[in-house]
Every structure is written in structure tokens, then in C-alpha cells.
MARLO-251681 format. One record per residue (C-alpha): chain; x, y, z. Coordinates in nm, 3 decimals. Example, Ala and Ser with C-alpha at 12.3 -4.5 7.8 and 13.67 -1.06 7.14 Angstrom:
2
c, px, py, pz
A, 1.230, -0.450, 0.780
A, 1.367, -0.106, 0.714
! end
This chain:
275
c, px, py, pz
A, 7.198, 12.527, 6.794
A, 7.437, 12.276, 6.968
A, 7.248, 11.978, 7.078
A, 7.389, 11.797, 7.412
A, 7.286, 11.442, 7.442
A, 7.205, 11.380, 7.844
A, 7.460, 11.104, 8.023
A, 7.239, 10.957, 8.312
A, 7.584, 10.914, 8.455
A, 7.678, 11.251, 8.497
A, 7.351, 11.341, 8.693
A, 7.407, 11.531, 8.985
A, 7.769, 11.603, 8.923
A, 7.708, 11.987, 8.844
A, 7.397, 12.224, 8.833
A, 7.183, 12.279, 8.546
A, 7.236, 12.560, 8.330
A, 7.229, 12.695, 7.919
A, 7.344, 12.370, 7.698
A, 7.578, 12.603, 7.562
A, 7.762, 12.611, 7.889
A, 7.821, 12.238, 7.949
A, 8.007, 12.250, 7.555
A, 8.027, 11.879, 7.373
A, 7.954, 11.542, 7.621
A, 8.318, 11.514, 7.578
A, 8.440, 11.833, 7.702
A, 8.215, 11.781, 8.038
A, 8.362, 11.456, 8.112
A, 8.691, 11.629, 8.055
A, 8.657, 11.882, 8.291
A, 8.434, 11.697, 8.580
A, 8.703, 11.457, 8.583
A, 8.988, 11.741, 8.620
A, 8.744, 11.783, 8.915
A, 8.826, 11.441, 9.031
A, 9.143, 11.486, 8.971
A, 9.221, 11.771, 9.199
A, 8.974, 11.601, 9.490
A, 9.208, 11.298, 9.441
A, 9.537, 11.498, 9.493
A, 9.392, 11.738, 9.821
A, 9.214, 11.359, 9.975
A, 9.415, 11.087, 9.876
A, 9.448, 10.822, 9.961
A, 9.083, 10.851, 9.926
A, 8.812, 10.591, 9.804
A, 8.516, 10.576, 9.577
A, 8.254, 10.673, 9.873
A, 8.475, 10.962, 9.998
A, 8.507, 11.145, 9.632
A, 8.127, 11.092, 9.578
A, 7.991, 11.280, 9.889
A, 8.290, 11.545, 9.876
A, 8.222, 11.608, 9.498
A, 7.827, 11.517, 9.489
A, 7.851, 11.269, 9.206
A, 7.614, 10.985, 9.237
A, 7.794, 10.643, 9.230
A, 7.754, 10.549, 8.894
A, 7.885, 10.879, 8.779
A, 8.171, 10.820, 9.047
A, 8.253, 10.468, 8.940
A, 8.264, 10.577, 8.540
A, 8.484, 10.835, 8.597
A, 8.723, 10.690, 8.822
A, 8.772, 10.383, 8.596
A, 8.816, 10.579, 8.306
A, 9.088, 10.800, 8.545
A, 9.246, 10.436, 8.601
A, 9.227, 10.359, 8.247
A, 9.453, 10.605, 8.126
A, 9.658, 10.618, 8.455
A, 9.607, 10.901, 8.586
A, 9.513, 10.768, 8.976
A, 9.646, 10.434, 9.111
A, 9.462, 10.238, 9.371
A, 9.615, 10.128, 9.664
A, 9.523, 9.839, 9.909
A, 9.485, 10.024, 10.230
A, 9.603, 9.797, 10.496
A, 9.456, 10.029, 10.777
A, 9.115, 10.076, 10.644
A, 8.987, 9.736, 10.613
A, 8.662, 9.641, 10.556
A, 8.453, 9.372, 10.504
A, 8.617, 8.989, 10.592
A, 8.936, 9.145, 10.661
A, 8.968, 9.286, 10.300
A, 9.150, 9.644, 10.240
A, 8.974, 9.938, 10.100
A, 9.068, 10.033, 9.740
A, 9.172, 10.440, 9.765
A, 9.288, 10.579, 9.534
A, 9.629, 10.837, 9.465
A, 9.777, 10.989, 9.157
A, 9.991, 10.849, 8.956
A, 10.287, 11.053, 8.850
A, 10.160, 11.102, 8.514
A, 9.818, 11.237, 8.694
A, 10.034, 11.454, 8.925
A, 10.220, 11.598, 8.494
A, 9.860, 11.630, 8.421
A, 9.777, 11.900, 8.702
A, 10.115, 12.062, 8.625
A, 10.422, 12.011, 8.818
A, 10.516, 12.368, 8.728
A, 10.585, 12.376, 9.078
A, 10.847, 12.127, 9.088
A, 11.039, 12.256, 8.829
A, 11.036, 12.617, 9.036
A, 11.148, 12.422, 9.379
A, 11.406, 12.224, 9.190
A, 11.544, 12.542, 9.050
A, 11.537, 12.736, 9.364
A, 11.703, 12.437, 9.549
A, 12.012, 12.479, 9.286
A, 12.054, 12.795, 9.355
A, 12.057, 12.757, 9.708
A, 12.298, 12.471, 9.654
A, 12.489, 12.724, 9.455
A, 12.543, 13.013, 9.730
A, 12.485, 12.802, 10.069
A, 12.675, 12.486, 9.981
A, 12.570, 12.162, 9.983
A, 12.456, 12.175, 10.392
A, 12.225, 12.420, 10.318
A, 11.980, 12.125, 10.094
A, 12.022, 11.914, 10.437
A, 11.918, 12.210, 10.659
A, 11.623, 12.294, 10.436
A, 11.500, 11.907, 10.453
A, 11.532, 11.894, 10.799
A, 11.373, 12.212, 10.853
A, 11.121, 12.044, 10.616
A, 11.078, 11.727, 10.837
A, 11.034, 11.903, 11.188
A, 10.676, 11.995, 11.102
A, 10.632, 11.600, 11.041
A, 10.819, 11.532, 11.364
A, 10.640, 11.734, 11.602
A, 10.270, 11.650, 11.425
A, 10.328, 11.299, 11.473
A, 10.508, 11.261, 11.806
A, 10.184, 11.258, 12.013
A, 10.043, 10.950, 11.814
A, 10.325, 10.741, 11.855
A, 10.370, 10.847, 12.242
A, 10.014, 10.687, 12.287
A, 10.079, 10.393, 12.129
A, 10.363, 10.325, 12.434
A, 10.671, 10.195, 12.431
A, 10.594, 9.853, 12.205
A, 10.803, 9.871, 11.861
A, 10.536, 9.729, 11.677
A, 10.286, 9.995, 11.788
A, 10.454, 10.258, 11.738
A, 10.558, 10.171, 11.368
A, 10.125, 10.130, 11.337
A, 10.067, 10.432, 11.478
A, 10.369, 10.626, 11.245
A, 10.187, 10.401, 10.929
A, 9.886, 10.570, 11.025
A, 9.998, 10.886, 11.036
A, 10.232, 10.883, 10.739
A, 9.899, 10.728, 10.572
A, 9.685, 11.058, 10.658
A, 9.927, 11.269, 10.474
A, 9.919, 11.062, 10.145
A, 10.197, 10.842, 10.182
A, 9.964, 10.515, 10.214
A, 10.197, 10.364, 10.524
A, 10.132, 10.047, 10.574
A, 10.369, 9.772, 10.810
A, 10.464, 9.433, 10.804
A, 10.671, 9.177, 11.057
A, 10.963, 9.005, 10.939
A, 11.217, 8.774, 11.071
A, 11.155, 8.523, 11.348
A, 11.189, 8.578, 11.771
A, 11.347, 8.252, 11.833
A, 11.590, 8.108, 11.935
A, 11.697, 8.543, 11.939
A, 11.486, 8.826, 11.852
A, 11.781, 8.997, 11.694
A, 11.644, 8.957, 11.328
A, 11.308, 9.042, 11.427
A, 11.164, 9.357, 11.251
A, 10.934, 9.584, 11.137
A, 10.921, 9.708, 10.784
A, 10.726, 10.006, 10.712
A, 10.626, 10.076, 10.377
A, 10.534, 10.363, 10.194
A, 10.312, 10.331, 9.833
A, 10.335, 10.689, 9.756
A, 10.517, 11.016, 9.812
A, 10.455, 11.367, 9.778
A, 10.850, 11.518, 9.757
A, 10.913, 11.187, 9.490
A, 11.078, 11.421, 9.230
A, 11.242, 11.652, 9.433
A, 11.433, 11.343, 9.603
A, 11.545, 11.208, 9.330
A, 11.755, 11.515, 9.250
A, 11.789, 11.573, 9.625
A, 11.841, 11.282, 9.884
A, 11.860, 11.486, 10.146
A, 11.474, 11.446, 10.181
A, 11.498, 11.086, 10.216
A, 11.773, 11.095, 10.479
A, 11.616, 11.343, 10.683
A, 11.258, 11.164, 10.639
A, 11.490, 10.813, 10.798
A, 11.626, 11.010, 11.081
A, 11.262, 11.162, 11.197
A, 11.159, 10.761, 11.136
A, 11.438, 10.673, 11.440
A, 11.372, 10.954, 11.670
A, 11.032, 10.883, 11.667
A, 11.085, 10.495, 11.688
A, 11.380, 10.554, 11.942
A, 11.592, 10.276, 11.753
A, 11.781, 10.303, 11.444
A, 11.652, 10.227, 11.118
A, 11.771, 10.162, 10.766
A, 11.610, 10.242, 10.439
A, 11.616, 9.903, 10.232
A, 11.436, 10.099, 9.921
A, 11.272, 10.404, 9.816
A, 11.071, 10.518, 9.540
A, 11.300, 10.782, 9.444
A, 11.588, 10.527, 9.360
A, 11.342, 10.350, 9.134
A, 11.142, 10.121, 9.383
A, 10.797, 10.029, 9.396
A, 10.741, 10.127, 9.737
A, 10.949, 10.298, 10.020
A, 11.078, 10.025, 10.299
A, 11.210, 10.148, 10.583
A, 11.349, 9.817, 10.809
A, 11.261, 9.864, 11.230
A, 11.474, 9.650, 11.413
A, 11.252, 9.543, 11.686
A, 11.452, 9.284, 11.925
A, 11.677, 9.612, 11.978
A, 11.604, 9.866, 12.204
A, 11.851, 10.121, 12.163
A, 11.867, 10.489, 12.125
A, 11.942, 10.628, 11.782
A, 12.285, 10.761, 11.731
A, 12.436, 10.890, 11.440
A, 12.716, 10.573, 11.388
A, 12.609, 10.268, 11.298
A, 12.572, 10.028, 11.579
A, 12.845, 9.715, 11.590
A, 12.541, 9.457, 11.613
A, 12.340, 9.585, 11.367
A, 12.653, 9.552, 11.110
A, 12.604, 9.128, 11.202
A, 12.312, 9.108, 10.939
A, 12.395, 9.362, 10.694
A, 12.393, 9.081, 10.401
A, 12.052, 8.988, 10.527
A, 11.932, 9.367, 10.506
A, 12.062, 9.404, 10.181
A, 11.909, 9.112, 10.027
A, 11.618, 9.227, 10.164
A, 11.691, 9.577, 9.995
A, 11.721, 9.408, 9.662
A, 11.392, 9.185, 9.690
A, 11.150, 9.494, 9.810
A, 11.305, 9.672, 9.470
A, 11.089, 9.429, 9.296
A, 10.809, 9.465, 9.475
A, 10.454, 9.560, 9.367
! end
């Protein structure tokens, strides 16, 4: 007869049944924190509190197992900027990591990546930039209303799109650069984006990226400039807002904006570093 030894800190986290059912103390931590996994992938960015009342752990149980998920890097945390609590302090939430995202199977990657070549293959090349921006219109219309009540302020409308982007995983957060005097032409915005969803498909496929940018400055109503992204190997996804410019996007470039290109792309090179 197989003898299970009881974990007070798995208590709660399933109901009772035959020992025989719950297998070896290691084979129930193993699958409860699959469990945790797959809440962290549906929720995330999602914190501690949030996992135990979806999943019913206790929070012991949810601490042990989310440590030992961080342990062998399988969820990240990220500072939430728009959650903050305490003395000004963000939340910790947590997000898979890439090798936690391998862990559930990408199988489904692997099929859109091949099914993306093929369309490639017969459409052309404009048929990967219609799909992405057929992709992006959902995002588009679902977050136009939040940025429309923010009003016409730069600033709050690159909150409110953090806000939303941050509801759908991407853990959007924003941050002002530059100075307003003696001009506010190098005054920005830079949004920032700790995690991404389509990471591996843009790395084969930029289109995503580009299509993501030009939603970014229809939304904003200015045109932006992506100074890094975590498909071309950075830590986070900066988008740059020019905010002492209120001009509608266009497709060209505009002639003022090419005045501080050397400052944008030292800028590009210092967020590749960043943590």
C-alpha cells in the first residue's frame, strides 16, 4: 500500500479522495503547479492574491508554489506600475517566462509559424502585413473608447493605452522623458511593454510589430517610433510618444521629427539594456 505523507501546504488546493489518486508528494506538486501554470497564462499579469482565490489554494500553499515556479523560471514577476499599493510601491504579478510558455507547449506556434510560410508562399509577402493588421483591428477598436475618455492630453492617453495593453498581458507601463523648456519638442512619452503574447511569431514576422506601432499612432493621433522590442532581443518593448507635437499620423516621416533622430537612437540603444 502506497503511503502519502500529508503537506500542510497543499491543504485546500484539491478535494480529498483514495491516496492512490493523489500518486507520490512529488507528482501532486507537479501537477497542482501545472495548475498554476495554466491560471498564470489565462490571468497574467496576475498576483499572489488573485491565483489563490481563482485556484482555492490557501496562501502558504500559494506562496510555495509560486516561488518554486520562480525558482526554476517558469513565471517572471513584474513590477506593475498601475496597480500600486501600499506607500506608492507596485504590485508583484506575475507572467510566464518563455521557458514556462515551452513548458505548456508552444505546439501552437510552430503550427502558426508554418501556416504563415505558406501563406507567404502563395499570397506574397503583403499577405503577412494584411493578416497582422487584420490581427491588430480587434486591438484597435477594443481600446479606442478608453483612450477617447482620457481626452485629448498625450500623457493620458498613453496611461490609458498602458492600461489597456496591461489587461491583455502585455504589462504596459509609461514613463516621461525629455524636458519642456526652453521647447517641448524633446518632450515624450515612452511606453513600455514587459511582455508579449505574439513574441515568437514576430521574431520570424515583423509585420506584427509594425502593425502593433501604427494602431499605437492612430490611437495616440501622433506618430511614434519603436526604440526597442522584445522580439529584436530587448528586455522590454519601448515605443517613444512625442508629446510637444500634435500632429496627425501619416505614413512619411515628419521633417521635424528627423531633428533628433541621434537622440532617439541613443535612446534605442540604452532601453536594449534595460531590465
Amino acid at each position: 500500500m502506497t503511503v502519502v505523507t500529508h503537506d500542510p501546504a497543499l491543504a485546500g488546493t484539491r478535494p480529498a479522495g483514495p491516496a492512490h489518486s493523489l500518486g507520490t508528494p512529488a507528482e501532486a506538486d507537479e501537477r497542482t503547479r501545472d495548475r498554476v501554470l495554466a491560471a498564470v497564462l489565462e490571468h497574467g499579469p496576475v498576483s499572489a492574491a488573485e491565483l489563490g482565490e481563482s485556484l482555492g489554494f490557501t496562501p502558504a500553499a500559494m506562496r510555495r508554489h509560486l516561488d518554486a515556479l520562480s525558482h526554476s523560471g517558469l513565471i517572471e514577476v513584474k513590477q506593475s506600475r498601475g496597480s500600486a499599493t501600499g506607500a506608492g510601491r507596485p504590485a508583484r504579478r506575475y507572467v510566464l517566462s518563455q521557458r514556462g510558455q515551452r513548458r505548456l507547449g508552444n505546439d501552437y506556434l510552430d503550427i502558426a509559424k508554418d501556416a504563415l510560410v505558406q501563406l507567404q508562399a502563395v499570397a506574397g509577402p503583403d499577405a503577412i502585413q494584411d493578416f497582422a493588421r487584420h490581427r491588430f483591428a480587434d486591438m484597435e477598436e477594443r481600446y479606442r473608447p478608453a483612450l477617447d475618455r482620457a481626452g485629448p492630453d498625450l500623457e493620458d492617453r498613453a496611461e490609458a493605452l498602458a492600461a489597456a495593453l496591461s489587461e491583455d498581458g502585455y504589462v504596459g507601463s509609461t514613463k516621461v522623458v525629455g524636458s519642456a523648456a526652453p521647447t517641448t519638442a524633446m518632450l515624450s512619452v515612452q511606453l513600455c511593454q514587459g511582455h508579449c503574447p505574439l513574441q515568437q511569431l514576430a521574431e520570424e514576422f515583423p509585420a506584427f510589430c509594425e502593425q502593433e506601432s501604427q494602431v499605437f499612432s492612430r490611437l495616440l493621433g501622433v506618430d511614434v517610433r519603436r526604440l526597442s522590442t522584445l522580439a529584436g532581443g530587448g528586455h522590454v518593448c519601448t515605443t517613444h510618444i512625442p508629446v510637444g507635437r500634435k500632429s496627425t499620423p501619416s505614413a512619411s516621416v515628419p521633417e521635424e521629427q528627423n531633428s533628433i533622430q541621434s537622440q532617439l537612437d541613443t535612446l534605442s540603444t540604452q532601453q536594449q539594456g534595460r531590465p
